[in-house]
C-alpha positions in Angstrom: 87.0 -74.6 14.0 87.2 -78.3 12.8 87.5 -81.6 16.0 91.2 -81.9 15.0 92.1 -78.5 15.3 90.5 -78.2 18.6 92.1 -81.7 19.9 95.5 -79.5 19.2 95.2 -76.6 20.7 93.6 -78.6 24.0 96.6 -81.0 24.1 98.9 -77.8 23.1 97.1 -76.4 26.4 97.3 -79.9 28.6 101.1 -80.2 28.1 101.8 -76.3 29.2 99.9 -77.1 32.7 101.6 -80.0 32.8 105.1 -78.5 32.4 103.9 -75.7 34.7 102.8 -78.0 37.6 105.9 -80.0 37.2 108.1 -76.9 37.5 106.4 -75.5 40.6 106.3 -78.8 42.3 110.2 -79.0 41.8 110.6 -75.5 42.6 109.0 -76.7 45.8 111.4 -79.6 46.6 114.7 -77.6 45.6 113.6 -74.6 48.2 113.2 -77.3 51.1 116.2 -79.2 50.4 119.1 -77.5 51.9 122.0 -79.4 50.8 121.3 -78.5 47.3 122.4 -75.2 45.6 120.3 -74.1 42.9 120.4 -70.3 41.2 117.4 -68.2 41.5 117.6 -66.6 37.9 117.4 -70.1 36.0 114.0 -70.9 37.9 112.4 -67.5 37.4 113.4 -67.6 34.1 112.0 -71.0 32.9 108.6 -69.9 35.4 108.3 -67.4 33.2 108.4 -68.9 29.8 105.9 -71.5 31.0 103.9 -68.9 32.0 103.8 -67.5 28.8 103.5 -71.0 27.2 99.9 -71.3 28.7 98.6 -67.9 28.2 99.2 -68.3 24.4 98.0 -71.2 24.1 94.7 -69.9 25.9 94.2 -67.3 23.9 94.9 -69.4 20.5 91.8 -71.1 21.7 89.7 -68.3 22.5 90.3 -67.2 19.2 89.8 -69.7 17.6 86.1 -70.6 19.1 85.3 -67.4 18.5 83.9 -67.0 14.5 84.5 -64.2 12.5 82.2 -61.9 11.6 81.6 -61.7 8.2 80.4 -58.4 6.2 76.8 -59.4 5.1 76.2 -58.5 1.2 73.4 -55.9 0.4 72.1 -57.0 -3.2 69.4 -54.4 -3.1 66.4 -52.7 -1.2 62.7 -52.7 -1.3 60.7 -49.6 0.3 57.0 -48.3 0.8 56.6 -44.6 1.9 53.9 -42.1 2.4 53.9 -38.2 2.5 52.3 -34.9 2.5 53.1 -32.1 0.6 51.8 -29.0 -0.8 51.4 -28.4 -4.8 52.8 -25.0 -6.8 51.7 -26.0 -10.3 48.3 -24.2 -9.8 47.3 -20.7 -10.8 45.4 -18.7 -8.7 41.8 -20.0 -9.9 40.2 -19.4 -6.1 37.8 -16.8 -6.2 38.5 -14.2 -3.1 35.1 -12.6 -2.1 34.5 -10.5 -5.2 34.0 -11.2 -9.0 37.8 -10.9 -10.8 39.6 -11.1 -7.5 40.8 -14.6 -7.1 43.7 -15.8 -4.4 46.3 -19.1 -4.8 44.7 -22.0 -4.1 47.5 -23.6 -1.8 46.8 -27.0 -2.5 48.2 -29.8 0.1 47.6 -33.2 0.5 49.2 -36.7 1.2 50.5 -39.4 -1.3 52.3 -43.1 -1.4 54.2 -45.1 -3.2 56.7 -48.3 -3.3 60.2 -48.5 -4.9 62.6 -51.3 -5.9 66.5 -51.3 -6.2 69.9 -52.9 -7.2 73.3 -52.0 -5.8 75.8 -51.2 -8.1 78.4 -50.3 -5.8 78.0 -51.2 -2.0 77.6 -48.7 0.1 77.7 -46.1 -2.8 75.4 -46.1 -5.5 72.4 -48.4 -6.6 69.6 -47.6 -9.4 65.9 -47.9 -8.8 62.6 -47.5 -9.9 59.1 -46.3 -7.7 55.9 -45.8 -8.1 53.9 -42.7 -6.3 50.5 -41.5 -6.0 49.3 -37.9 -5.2 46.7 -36.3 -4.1 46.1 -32.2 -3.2 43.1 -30.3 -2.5 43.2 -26.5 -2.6 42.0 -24.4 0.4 38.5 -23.0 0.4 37.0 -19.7 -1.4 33.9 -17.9 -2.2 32.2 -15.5 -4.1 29.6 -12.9 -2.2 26.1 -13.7 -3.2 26.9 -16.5 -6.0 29.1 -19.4 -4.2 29.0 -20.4 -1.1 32.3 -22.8 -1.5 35.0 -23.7 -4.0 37.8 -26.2 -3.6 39.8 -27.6 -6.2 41.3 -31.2 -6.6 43.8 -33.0 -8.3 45.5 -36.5 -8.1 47.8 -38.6 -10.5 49.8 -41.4 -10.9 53.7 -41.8 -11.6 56.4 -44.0 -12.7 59.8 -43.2 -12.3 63.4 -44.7 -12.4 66.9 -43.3 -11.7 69.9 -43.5 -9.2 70.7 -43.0 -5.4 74.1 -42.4 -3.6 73.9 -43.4 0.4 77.2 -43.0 2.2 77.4 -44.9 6.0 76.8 -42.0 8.8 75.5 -42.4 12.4 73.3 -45.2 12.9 72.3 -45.9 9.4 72.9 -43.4 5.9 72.6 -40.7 4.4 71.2 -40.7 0.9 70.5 -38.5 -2.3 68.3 -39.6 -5.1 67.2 -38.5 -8.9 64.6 -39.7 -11.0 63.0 -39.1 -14.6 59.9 -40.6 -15.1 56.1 -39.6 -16.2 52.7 -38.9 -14.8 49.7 -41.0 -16.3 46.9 -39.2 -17.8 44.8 -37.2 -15.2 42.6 -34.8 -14.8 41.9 -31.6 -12.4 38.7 -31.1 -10.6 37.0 -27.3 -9.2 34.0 -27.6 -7.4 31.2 -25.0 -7.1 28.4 -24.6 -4.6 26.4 -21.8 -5.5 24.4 -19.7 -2.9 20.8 -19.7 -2.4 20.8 -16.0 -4.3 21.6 -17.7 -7.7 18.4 -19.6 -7.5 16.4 -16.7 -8.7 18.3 -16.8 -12.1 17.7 -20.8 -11.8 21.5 -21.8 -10.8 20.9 -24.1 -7.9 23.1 -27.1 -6.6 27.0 -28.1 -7.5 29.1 -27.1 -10.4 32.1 -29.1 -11.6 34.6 -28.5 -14.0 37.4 -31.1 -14.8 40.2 -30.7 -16.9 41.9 -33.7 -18.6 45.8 -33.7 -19.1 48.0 -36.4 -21.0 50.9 -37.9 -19.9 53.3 -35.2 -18.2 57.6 -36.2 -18.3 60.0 -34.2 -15.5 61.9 -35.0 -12.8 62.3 -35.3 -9.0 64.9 -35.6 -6.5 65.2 -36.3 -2.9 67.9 -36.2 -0.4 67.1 -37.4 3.4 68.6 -40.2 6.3 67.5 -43.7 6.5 67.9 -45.2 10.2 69.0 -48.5 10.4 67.1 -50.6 12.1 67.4 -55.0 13.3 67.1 -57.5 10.5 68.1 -55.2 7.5 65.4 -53.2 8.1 65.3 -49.4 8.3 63.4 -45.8 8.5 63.8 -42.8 6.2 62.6 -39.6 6.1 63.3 -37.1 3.8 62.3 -33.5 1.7 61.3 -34.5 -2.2 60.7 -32.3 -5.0 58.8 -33.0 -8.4 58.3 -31.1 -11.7 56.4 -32.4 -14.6 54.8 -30.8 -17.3 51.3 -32.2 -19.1 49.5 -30.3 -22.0 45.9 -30.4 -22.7 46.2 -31.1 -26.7 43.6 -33.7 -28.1 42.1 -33.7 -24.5 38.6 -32.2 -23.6 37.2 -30.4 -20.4 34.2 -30.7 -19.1 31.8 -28.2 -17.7 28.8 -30.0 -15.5 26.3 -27.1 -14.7 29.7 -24.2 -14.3 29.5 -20.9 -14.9 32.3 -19.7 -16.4 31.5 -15.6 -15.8 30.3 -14.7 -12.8 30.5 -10.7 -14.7 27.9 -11.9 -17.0 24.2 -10.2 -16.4 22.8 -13.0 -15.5 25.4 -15.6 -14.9 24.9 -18.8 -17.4 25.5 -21.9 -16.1 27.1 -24.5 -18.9 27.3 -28.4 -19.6 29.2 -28.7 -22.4 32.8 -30.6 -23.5 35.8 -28.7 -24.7 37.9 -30.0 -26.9 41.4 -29.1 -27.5 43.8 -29.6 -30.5 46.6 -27.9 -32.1 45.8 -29.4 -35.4 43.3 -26.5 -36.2 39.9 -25.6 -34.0 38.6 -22.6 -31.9 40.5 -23.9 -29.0 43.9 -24.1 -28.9 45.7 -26.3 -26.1 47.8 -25.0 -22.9 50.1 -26.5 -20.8 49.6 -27.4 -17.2 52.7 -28.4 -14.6 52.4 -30.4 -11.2 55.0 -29.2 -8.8 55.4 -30.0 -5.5 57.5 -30.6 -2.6 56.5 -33.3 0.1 57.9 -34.4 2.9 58.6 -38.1 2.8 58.9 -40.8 5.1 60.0 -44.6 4.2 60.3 -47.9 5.4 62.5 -50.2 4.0 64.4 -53.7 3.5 67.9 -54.8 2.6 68.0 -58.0 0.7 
């Protein structure tokens, strides 16, 4: 509100007291002089519009000192997040006690990433892109009289972009998000440690065997609640699922002192590359997918 205005509404204010006192004070005089006759009615009547004369011009004021408050623009967000999660893209490689018996390796681990969007429609719909690391190790097996422990491994990289729709509920939104993106080239690790039985056939130590992949396409999506919080800040947390599928073609694995048949009398432990390729060769490539569900959990800014 500019000085003039506020000069107004002030004298607009002044002049409505001043009418009022003058109207009491000569309701005064006219009750205490008895030789004058003057009608009730008139006097109420013209109290009243005073009155209301002053009380509008009050609240004309109020009003107007007060400022409106305007709906703050949300151009975009920025967010980091971490989570944990378990993996379903691996087949049941674990050995389970006895040779040829093998159990699913359950792998679970934690992961990260950051993301950037633009609105497209406030309060509706923006589009974004993240990136997220991963990271699983599989639970813990063994093989009577040859290993003592095996674990698998397995991490990656991935670059995604796509759209989320958040609708206003509670104390902040609720939001649902898909993405299409790739993994990075990455590789799968196993682990062996032999038992001390294996050293009389001269296996001793750690095997490895890692398994390189290409770049894997799919999908995820996500659906969760993000909290608002003071300053355009806020909280998430929500349930994600991914799906991307790699192949092994022109990749190799390698074999670091692994024994590939534990059935073999006596078991041969190997160090040697594999090469894959579908353009001809003894070894013909597979296809290998990472899915997984984590559950995620975000912080985040409104800019």
């Amino acid at each position: 509100m500019n000085g003039r205005a506020r000069a107004a509404v002030s004298a607009v204010r002044a002049d409505a007291t001043d009418i009022f006192q003058a109207t009491f004070t000569e309701r005064l005089r006219v009750c205490t002089c008895s030789e004058q006759s003057v009608s009730e009615a008139p006097m109420r009547n013209q109290l009243f519009a005073t009155t209301t004369i002053v009380l509008c011009a009050s609240a004309a004021l109020a009003h107007a000192e007060t400022p409106a408050t305007e709906e703050v623009r949300t151009l975009g967000f920025v967010e980091v997040f971490g989570n944990w999660g378990v993996n379903f893209g691996q087949t049941e490689f674990i050995p389970d006690g006895a040779p040829g018996h093998s159990k699913y390796p359950f792998a679970s681990g934690f992961g990260g990433g950051a993301a950037v969007g633009i609105v497209v429609l406030p309060s509706w719909l923006s589009i974004f892109v993240d990136y997220r690391y991963g990271s699983t190790r599989t639970v813990t097996g063994e093989l009577t009289g040859a290993l003592s422990d095996v674990h698998g491994e397995l991490s990656y990289h991935s670059f995604t972009a796509g759209v989320r729709i958040e609708r206003p509920a509670w104390r902040g939104a609720a939001y649902a998000q898909m993405a299409a993106g790739a993994l990075l080239p990455f590789h799968q690790t196993i682990e062996f440690e032999y038992a001390p039985m294996l050293a009389a056939v001269g296996i001793t130590g750690e095997g490895t065997r890692r398994d390189h992949f290409g770049a894997a396409r799919g999908v995820e999506a996500e659906m969760g609640y993000h909290f608002d919080l003071p300053s355009r800040f806020y909280v998430g947390t929500g349930i994600r699922v991914a799906t991307f599928q790699a192949s092994n073609n022109g990749r190799d694995t390698k074999l670091d002192n692994f024994v590939l048949d534990f059935t073999a009398l006596p078991p041969v432990a190997v160090t040697r590359n594999i090469h894959f390729s579908k353009h001809g060769g003894p070894n013909m490539p597979t296809t290998y997918s990472v899915q997984d569900i984590r559950l995620n959990v975000s912080v985040g800014y409104r800019f």
